[in-house]
VOGU-3710 file (C-alpha; in Angstrom, 3 decimals, decimal comma):
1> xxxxxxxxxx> -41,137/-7,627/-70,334  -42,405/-11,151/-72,210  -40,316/-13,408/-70,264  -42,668/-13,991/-67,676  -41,054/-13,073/-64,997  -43,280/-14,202/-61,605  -42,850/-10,278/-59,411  -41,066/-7,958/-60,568  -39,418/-7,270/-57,591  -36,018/-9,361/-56,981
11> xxxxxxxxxx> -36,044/-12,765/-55,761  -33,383/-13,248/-53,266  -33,770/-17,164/-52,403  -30,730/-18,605/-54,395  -32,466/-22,095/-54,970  -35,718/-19,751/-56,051  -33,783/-17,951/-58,600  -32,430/-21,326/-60,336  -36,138/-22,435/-60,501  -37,143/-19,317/-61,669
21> xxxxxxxxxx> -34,232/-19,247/-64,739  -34,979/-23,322/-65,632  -38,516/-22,223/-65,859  -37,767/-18,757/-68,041  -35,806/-20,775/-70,362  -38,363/-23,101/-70,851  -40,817/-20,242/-71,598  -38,395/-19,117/-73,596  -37,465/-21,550/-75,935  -41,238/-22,444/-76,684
31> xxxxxxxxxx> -41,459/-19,134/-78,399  -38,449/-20,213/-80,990  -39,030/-21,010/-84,584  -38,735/-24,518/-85,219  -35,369/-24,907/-87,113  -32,974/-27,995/-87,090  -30,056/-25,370/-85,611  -32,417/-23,799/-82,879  -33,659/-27,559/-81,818  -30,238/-28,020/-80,852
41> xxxxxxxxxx> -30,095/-25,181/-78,720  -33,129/-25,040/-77,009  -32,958/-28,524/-75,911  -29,318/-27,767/-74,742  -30,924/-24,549/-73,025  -33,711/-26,554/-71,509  -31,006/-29,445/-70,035  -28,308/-27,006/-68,509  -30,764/-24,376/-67,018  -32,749/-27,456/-65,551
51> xxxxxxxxxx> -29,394/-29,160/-64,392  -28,475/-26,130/-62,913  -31,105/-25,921/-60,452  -31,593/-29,673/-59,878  -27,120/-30,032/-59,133  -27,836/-27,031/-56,231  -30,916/-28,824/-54,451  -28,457/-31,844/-54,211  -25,264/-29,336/-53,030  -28,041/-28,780/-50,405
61> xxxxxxxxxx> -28,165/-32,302/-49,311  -24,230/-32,634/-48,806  -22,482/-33,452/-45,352  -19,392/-32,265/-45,833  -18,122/-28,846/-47,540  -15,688/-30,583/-50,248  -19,276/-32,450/-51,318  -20,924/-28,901/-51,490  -18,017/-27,143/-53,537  -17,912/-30,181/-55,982
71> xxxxxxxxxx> -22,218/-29,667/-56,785  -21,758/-25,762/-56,948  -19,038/-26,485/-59,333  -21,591/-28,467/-61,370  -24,104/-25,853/-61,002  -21,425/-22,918/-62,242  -20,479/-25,593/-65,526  -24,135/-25,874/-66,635  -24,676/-22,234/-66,082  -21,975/-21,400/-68,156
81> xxxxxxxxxx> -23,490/-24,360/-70,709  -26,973/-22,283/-70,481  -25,191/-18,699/-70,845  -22,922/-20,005/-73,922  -26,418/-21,463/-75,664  -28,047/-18,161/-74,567  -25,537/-15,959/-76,592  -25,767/-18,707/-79,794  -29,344/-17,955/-79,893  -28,193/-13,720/-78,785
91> xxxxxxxxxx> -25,983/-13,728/-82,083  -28,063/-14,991/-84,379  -31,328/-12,789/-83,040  -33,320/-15,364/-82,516  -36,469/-14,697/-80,014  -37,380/-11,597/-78,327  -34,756/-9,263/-77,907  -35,746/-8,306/-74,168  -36,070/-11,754/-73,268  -33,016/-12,666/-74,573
101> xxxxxxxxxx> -31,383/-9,849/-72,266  -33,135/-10,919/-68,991  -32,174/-14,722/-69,489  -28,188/-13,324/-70,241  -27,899/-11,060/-67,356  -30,153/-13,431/-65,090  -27,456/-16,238/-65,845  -24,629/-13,963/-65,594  -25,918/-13,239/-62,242  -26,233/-16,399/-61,247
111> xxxxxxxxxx> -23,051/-17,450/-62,067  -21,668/-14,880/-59,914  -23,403/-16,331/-57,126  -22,525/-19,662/-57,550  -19,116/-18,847/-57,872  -18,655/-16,590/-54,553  -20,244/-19,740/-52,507  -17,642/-21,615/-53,485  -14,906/-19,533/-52,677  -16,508/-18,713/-49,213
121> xx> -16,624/-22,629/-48,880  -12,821/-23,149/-49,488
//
């Protein structure tokens, strides 16, 4: 696999795994042709994936659980942000196919999780 991905056994740490997808991204994107219509995305990729993991250390910080649902919410919108640039840059093939697929599914997961600690917070 190109992305380089740090073991390639699974990282369970939730804050860990939001590093590890800002920092993929990043890796990512570098690769990209430099067009006017990928510049777009890749910055967009770079802000959400990075937003993503930066909203969650702050949910960490909260004192009260309505605090910690509203950053996790924030953390689900720019992960949705990252996955909707993600499948831009999918349909038009640009990049490595396989690291394209790891950064969708890794999101996808993400998202998942995200979204279950709210609704185990309400």
């Amino acid at each position: 696999m190109e992305v380089n991905e740090p073991n390639p056994e699974k990282i369970f740490n939730f804050e860990d795994r939001l590093v590890r997808f800002a920092g993929e991204s990043i890796l990512f994107v570098r690769k990209l042709e430099k067009t006017y219509e990928l510049e777009y995305y890749k910055n967009q990729l770079i802000c959400s994936s990075g937003s993503s993991s930066l909203n969650y250390g702050e949910a960490q910080g909260t004192i009260t659980d309505k605090d910690f649902v509203f950053k996790v919410s924030l953390v689900v919108k720019e992960l949705k942000e990252s996955r909707n640039s993600i499948k831009i840059i999918e349909y038009i093939k640009a990049g490595d196919e396989i690291d394209r697929k790891w950064l969708l599914t890794e999101v996808e997961e993400l998202i998942a999780i995200s979204s279950k600690m709210i609704l185990n917070k309400k």
